[in-house]
TORKOL-4160 file (C-alpha; in steps of 0.2 Angstrom, whole numbers, padded with zeros to 4 digits, m for minus):
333
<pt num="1" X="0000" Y="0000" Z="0000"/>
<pt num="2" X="0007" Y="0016" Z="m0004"/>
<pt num="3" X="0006" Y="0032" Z="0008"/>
<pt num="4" X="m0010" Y="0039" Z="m0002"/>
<pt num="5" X="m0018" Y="0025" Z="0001"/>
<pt num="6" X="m0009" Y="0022" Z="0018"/>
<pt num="7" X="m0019" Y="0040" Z="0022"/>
<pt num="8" X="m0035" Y="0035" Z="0013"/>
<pt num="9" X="m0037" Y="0019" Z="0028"/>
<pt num="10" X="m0037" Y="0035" Z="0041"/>
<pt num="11" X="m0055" Y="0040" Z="0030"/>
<pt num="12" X="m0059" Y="0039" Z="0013"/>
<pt num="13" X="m0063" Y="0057" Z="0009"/>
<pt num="14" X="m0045" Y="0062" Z="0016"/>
<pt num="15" X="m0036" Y="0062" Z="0000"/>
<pt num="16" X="m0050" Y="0071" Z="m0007"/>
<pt num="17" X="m0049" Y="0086" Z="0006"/>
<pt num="18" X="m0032" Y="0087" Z="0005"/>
<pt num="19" X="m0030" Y="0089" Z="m0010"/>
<pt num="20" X="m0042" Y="0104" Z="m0012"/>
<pt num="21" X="m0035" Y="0115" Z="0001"/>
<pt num="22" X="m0016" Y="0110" Z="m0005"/>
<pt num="23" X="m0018" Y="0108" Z="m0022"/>
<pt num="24" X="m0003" Y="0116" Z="m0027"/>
<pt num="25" X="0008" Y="0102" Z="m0018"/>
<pt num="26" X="0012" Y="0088" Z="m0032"/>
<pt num="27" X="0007" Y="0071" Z="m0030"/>
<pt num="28" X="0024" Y="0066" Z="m0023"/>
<pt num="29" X="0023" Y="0079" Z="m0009"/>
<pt num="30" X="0007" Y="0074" Z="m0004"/>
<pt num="31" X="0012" Y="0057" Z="m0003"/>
<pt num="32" X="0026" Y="0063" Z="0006"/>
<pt num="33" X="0014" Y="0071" Z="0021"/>
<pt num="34" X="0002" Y="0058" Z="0019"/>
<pt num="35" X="0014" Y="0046" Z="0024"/>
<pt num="36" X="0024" Y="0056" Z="0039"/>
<pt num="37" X="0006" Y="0058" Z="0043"/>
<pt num="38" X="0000" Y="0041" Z="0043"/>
<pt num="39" X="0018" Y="0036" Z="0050"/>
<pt num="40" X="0013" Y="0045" Z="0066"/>
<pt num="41" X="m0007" Y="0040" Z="0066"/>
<pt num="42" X="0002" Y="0022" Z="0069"/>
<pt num="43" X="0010" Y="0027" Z="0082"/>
<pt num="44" X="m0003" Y="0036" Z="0092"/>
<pt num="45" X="m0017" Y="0019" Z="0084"/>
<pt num="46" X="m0003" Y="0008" Z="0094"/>
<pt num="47" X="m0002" Y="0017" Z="0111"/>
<pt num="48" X="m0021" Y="0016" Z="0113"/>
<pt num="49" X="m0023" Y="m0001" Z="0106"/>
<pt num="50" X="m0027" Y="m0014" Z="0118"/>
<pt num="51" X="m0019" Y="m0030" Z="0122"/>
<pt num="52" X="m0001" Y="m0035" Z="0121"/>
<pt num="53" X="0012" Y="m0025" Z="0115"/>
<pt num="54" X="0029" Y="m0027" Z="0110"/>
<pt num="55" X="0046" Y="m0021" Z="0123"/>
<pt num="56" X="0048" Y="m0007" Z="0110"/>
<pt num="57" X="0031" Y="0000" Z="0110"/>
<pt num="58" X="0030" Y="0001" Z="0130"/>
<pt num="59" X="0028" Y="0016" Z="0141"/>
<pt num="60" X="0045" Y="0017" Z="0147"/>
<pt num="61" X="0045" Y="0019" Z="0167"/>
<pt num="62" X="0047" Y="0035" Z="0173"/>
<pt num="63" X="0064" Y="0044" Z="0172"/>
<pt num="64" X="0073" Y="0046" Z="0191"/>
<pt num="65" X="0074" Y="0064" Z="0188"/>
<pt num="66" X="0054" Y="0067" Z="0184"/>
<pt num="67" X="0052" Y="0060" Z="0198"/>
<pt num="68" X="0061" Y="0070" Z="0206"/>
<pt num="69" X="0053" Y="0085" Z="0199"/>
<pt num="70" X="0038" Y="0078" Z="0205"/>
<pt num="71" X="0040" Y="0081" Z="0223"/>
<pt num="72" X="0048" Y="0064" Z="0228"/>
<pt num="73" X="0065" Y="0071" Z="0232"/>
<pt num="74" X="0065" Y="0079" Z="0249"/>
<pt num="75" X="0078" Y="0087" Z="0258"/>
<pt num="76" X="0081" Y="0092" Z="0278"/>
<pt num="77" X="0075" Y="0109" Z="0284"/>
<pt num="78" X="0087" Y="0117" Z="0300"/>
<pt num="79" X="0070" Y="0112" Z="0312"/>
<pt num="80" X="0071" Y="0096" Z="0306"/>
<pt num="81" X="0056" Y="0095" Z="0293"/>
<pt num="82" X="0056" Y="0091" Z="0275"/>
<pt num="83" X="0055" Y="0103" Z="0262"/>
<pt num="84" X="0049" Y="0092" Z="0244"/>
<pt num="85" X="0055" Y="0099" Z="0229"/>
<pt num="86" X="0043" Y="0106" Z="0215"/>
<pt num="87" X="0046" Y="0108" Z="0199"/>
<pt num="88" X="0054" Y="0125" Z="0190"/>
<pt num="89" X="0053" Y="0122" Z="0173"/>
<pt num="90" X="0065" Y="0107" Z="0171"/>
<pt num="91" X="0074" Y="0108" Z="0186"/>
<pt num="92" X="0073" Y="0104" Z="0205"/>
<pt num="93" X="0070" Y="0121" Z="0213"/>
<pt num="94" X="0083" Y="0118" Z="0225"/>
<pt num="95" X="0095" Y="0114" Z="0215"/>
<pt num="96" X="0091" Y="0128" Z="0205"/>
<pt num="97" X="0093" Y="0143" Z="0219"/>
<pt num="98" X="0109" Y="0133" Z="0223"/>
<pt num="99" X="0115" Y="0134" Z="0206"/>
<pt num="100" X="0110" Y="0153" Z="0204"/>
<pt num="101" X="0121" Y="0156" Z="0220"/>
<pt num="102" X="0137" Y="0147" Z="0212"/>
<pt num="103" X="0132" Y="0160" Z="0196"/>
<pt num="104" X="0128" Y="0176" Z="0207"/>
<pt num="105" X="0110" Y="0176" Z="0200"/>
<pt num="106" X="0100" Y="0184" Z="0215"/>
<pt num="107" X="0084" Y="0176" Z="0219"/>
<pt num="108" X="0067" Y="0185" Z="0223"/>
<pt num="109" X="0052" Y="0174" Z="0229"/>
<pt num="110" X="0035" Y="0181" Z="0230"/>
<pt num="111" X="0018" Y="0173" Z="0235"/>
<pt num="112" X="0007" Y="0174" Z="0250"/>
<pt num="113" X="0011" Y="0166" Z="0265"/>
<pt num="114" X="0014" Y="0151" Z="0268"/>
<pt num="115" X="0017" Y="0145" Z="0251"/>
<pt num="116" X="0035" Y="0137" Z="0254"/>
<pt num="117" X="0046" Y="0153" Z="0251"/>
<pt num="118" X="0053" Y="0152" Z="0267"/>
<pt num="119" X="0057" Y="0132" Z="0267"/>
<pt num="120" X="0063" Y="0132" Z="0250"/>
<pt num="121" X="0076" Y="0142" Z="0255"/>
<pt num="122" X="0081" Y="0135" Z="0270"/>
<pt num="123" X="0081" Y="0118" Z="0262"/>
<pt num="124" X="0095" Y="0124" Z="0249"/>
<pt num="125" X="0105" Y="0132" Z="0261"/>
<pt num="126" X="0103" Y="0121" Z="0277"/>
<pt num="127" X="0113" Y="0128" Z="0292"/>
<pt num="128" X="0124" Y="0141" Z="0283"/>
<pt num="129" X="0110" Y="0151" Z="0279"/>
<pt num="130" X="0108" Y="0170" Z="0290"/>
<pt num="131" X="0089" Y="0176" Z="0288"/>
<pt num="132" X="0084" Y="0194" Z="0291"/>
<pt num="133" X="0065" Y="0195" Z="0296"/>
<pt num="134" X="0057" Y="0212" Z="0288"/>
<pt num="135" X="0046" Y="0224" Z="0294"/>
<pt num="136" X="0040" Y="0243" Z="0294"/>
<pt num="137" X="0050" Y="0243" Z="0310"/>
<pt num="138" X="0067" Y="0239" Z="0302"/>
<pt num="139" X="0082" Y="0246" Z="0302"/>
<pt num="140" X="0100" Y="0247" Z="0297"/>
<pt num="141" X="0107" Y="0242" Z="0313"/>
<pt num="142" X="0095" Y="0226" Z="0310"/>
<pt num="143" X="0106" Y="0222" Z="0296"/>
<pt num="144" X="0121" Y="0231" Z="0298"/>
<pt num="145" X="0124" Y="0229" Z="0319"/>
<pt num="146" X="0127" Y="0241" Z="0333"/>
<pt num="147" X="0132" Y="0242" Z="0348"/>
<pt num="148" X="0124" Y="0233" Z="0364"/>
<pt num="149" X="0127" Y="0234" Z="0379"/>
<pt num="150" X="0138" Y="0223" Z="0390"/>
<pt num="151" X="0136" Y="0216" Z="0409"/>
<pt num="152" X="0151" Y="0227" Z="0414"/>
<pt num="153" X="0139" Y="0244" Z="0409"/>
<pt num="154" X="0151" Y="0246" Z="0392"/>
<pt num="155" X="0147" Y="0245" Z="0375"/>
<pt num="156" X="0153" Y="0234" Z="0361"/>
<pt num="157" X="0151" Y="0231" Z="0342"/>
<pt num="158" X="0142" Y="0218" Z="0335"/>
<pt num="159" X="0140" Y="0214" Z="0318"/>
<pt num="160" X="0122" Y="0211" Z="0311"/>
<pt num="161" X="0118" Y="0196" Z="0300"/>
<pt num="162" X="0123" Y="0206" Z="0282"/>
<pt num="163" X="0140" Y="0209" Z="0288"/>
<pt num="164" X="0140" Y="0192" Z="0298"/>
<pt num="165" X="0135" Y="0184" Z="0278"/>
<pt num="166" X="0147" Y="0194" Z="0270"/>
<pt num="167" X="0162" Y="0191" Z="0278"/>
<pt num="168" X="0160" Y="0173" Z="0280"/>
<pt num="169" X="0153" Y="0171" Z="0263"/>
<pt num="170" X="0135" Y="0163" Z="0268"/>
<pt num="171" X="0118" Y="0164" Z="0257"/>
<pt num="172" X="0107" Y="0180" Z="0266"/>
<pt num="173" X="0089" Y="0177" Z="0268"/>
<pt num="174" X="0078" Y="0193" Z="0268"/>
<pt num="175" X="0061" Y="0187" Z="0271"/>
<pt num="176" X="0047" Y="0200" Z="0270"/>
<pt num="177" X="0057" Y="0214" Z="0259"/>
<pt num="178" X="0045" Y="0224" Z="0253"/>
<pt num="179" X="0038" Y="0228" Z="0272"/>
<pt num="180" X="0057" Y="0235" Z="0273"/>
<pt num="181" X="0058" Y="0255" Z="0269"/>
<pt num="182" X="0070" Y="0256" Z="0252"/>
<pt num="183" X="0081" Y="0269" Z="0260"/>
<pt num="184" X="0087" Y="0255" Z="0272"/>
<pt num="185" X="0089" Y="0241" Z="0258"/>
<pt num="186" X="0099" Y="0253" Z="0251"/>
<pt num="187" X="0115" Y="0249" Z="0262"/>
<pt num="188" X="0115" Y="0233" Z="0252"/>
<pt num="189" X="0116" Y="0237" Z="0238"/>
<pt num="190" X="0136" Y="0239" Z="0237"/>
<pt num="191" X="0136" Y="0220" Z="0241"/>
<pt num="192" X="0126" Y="0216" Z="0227"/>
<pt num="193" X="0135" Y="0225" Z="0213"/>
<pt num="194" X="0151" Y="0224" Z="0206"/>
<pt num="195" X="0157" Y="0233" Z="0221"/>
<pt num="196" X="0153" Y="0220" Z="0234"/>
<pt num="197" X="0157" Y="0229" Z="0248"/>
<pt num="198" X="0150" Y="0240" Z="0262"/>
<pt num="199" X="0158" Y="0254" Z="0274"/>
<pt num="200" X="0152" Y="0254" Z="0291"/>
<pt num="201" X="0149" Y="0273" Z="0293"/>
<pt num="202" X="0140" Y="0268" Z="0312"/>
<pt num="203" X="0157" Y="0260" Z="0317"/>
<pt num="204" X="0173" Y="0268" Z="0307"/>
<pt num="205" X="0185" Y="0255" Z="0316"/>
<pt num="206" X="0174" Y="0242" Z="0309"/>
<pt num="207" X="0181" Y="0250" Z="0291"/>
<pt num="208" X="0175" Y="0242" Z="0274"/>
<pt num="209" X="0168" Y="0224" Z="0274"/>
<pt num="210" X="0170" Y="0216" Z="0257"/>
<pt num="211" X="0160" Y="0202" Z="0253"/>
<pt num="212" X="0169" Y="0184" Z="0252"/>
<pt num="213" X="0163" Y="0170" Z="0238"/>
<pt num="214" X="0151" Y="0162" Z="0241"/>
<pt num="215" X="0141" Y="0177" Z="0249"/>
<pt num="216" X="0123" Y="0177" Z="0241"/>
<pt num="217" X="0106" Y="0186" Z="0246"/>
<pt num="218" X="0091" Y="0177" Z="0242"/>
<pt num="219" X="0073" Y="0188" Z="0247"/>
<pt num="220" X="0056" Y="0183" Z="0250"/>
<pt num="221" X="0040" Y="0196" Z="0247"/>
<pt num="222" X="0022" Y="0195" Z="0250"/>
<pt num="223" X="0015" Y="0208" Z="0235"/>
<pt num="224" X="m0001" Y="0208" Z="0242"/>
<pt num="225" X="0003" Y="0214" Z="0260"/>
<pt num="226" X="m0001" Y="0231" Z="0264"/>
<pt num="227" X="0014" Y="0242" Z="0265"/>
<pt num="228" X="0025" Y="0234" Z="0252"/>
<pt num="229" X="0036" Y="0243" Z="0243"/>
<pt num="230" X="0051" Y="0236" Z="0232"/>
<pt num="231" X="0060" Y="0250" Z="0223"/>
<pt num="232" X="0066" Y="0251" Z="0204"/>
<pt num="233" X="0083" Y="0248" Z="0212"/>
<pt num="234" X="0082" Y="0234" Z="0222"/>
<pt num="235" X="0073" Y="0224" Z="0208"/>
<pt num="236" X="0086" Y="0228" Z="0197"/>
<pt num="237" X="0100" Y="0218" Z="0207"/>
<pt num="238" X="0087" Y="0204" Z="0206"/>
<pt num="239" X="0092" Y="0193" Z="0190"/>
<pt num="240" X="0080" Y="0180" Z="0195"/>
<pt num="241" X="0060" Y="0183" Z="0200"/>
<pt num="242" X="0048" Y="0170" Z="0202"/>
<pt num="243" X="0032" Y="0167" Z="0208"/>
<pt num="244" X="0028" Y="0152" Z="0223"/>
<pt num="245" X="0012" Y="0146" Z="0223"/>
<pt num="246" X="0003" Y="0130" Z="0232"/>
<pt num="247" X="0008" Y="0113" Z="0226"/>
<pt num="248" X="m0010" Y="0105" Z="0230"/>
<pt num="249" X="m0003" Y="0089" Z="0220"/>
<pt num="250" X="0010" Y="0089" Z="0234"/>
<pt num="251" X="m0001" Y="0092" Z="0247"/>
<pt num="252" X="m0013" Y="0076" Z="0243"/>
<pt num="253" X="0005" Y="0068" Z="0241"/>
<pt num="254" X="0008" Y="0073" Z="0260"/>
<pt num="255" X="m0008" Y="0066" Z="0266"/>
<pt num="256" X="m0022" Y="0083" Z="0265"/>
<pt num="257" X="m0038" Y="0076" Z="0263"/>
<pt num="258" X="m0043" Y="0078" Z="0242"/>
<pt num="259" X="m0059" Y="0088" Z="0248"/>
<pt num="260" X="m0050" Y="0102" Z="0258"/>
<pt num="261" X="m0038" Y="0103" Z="0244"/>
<pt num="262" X="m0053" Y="0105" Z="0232"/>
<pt num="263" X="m0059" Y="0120" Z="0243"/>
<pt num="264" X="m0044" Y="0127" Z="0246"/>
<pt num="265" X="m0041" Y="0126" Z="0225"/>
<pt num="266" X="m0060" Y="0135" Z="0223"/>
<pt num="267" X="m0055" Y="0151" Z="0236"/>
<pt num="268" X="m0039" Y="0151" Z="0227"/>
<pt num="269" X="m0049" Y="0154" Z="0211"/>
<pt num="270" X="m0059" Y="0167" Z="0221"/>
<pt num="271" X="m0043" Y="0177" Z="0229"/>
<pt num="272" X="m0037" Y="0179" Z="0211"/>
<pt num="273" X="m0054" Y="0187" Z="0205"/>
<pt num="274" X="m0050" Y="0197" Z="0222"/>
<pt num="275" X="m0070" Y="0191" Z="0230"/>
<pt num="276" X="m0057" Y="0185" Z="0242"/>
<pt num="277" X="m0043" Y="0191" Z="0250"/>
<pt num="278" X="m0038" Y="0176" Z="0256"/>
<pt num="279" X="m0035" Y="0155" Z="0251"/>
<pt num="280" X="m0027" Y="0142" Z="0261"/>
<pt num="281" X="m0008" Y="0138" Z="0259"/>
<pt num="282" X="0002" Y="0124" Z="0259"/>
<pt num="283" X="0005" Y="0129" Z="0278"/>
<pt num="284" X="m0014" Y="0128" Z="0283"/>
<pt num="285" X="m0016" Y="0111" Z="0272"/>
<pt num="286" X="m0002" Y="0102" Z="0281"/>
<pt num="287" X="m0011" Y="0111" Z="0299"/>
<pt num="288" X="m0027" Y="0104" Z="0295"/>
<pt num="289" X="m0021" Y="0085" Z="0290"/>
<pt num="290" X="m0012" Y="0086" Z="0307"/>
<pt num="291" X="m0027" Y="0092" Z="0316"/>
<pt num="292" X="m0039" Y="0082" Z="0306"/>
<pt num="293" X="m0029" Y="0068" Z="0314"/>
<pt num="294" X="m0031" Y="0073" Z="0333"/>
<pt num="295" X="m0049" Y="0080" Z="0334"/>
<pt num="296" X="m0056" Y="0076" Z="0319"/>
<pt num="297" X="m0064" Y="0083" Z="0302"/>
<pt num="298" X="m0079" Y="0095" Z="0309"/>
<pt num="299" X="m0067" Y="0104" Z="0321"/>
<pt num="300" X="m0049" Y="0105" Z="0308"/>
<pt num="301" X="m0063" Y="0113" Z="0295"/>
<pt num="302" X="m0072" Y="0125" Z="0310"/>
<pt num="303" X="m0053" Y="0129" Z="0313"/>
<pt num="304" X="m0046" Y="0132" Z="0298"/>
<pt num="305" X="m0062" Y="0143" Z="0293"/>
<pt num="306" X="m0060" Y="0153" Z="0311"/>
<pt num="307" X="m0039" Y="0156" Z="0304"/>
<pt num="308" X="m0048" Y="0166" Z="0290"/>
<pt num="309" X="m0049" Y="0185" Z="0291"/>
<pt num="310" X="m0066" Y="0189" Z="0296"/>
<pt num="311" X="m0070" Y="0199" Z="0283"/>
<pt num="312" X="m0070" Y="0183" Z="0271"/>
<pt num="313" X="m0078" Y="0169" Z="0281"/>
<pt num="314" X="m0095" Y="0173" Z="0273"/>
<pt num="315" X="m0088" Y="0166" Z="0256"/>
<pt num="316" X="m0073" Y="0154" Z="0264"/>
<pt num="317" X="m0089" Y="0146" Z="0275"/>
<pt num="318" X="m0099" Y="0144" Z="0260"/>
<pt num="319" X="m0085" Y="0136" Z="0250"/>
<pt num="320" X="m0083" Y="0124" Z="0263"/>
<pt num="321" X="m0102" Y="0123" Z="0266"/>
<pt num="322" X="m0104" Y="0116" Z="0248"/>
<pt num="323" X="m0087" Y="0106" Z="0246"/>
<pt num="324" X="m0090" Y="0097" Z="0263"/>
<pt num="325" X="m0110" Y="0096" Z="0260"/>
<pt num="326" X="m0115" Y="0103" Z="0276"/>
<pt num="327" X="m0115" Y="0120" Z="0286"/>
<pt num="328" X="m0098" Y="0127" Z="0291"/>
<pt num="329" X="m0095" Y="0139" Z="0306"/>
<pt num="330" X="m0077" Y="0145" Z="0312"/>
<pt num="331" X="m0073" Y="0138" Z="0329"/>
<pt num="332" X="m0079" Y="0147" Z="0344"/>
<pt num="333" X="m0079" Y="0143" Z="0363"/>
């Protein structure tokens, strides 16, 4: 049979059709197609066919590394949890913030909390990792150091976790940045540029700290908290952005029940059409399979609905009024 034909056993007004709409191609280069075509009809009639099937024409078992990208590797977080890797395009997401740090490519997270920002981090950089906690209250000396007191009634220098991370070349978390005023977050920018260095003006004998390899700042946002501010100039020193959401596939991996996860999916639907202003996170999922356990379905879902801002519990409580099939009120005592 020859590949006209081998197309006209697809259907018999193929050819036909064809033909009309490329009717310019000659016969040999519809022939040509037609059989590429049927070539690849073959294969996709063969992998739906039932019965046996040859050791060629077999699924092969999953690749090790999909696997992988699938949530199965896990590595130690510094309390002693697990932190399961997700997929970044085709990589291991750890591996991927490690490999940006050996390259000098900063990393910026954003995401609401609880989403794994956090984890992901400290599950790349283990023990070596300094984290700086952000908020409108920040200051240099938060980062930088200052002088305390000692016991004696002096005063003596201490270095704050950016100076500590430089010197000793360690990976710098700064979680919450945005919450941080930009005129403060400017201090670091000398140590992110070409420059890589920082003069201690609140200390002159402390000099000029220049950063040693292996010294990286990764940061960590909520865009949606009020007070966030993240200037042109900051970004800029940010080669790497990226977005962390909730892995729900993960989180019926890790044992949270399908329905919550189904709710939990809905308000998330509902929080980016802003009728909400807040979903569950991976945090809250892996809360309620752990209370679930101890006291029991009713009272994780009245918990978890009482966790939501009160100005959202109407729709929140009707989300899980209709996943869970029966009235749901936040927990009260």
């Amino acid at each position: 049979m020859d590949n006209f034909a081998s197309i006209e056993a697809l259907h018999p007004k193929l050819p036909t059709l064809l033909s009309a709409v490329i009717g310019q191609f000659t016969h040999a280069d519809l022939s040509a197609y037609a059989g590429e075509f049927s070539n690849k009809a073959s294969l996709v009639r063969g992998r739906g066919a039932q019965g046996a099937a040859s050791d060629e024409d077999k699924t092969p078992e999953a690749d090790p590394e999909v696997a992988i990208l699938s949530g199965e590797k896990k590595y130690a977080r510094p309390n002693g949890q697990d932190y399961f890797t997700r997929k970044w395009g085709q990589h291991d997401d750890v591996e991927v913030i490690r490999t940006a740090r050996e390259n000098q490519q900063f990393v910026l997270l954003y995401g609401a909390p609880g989403c794994g920002k956090t984890a992901l981090v400290e599950a790349a950089f283990g023990e070596d990792l300094f984290t700086i906690l952000g908020s409108g209250d920040t200051e240099v000396s938060d980062l930088v150091g200052g002088y305390v007191q000692t016991p004696s009634g002096g005063f003596l220098w201490e270095d704050g976790a950016l100076l500590k991370a430089a010197e000793q070349g360690k990976p710098l978390l700064i979680d919450e940045v945005g919450l941080i005023d930009p005129k403060v977050l400017s201090i670091v920018y000398g140590l992110m540029d070409g420059r890589r260095e920082y003069t201690v003006t609140a200390n002159p004998e402390r000099g000029t700290v220049k950063a040693k390899d292996g010294f990286y700042v990764v940061a960590a946002t909520n865009p949606n908290a009020p007070g966030v501010r993240l200037s042109e100039a900051l970004l800029s020193r940010f080669t790497i952005h990226v977005e962390m959401t909730t892995d729900w596939s993960l989180a019926k991996k890790l044992g949270v029940p399908a329905l919550i996860v189904t709710a939990s999916q809905n308000l998330a639907k509902k929080q980016s059409s802003n009728e909400v202003s807040w979903s569950p996170q991976f945090r809250e999922l892996l809360a309620f399979r752990d209370l679930e356990k101890v006291f029991g379905t009713k009272w994780a879902i009245a918990n978890l609905l009482a966790s939501a801002p009160e100005i959202d519990r109407p729709v929140v409580s009707d989300v899980l009024s209709r996943t869970f099939g029966e009235a749901i009120l936040p927990a009260r005592i």
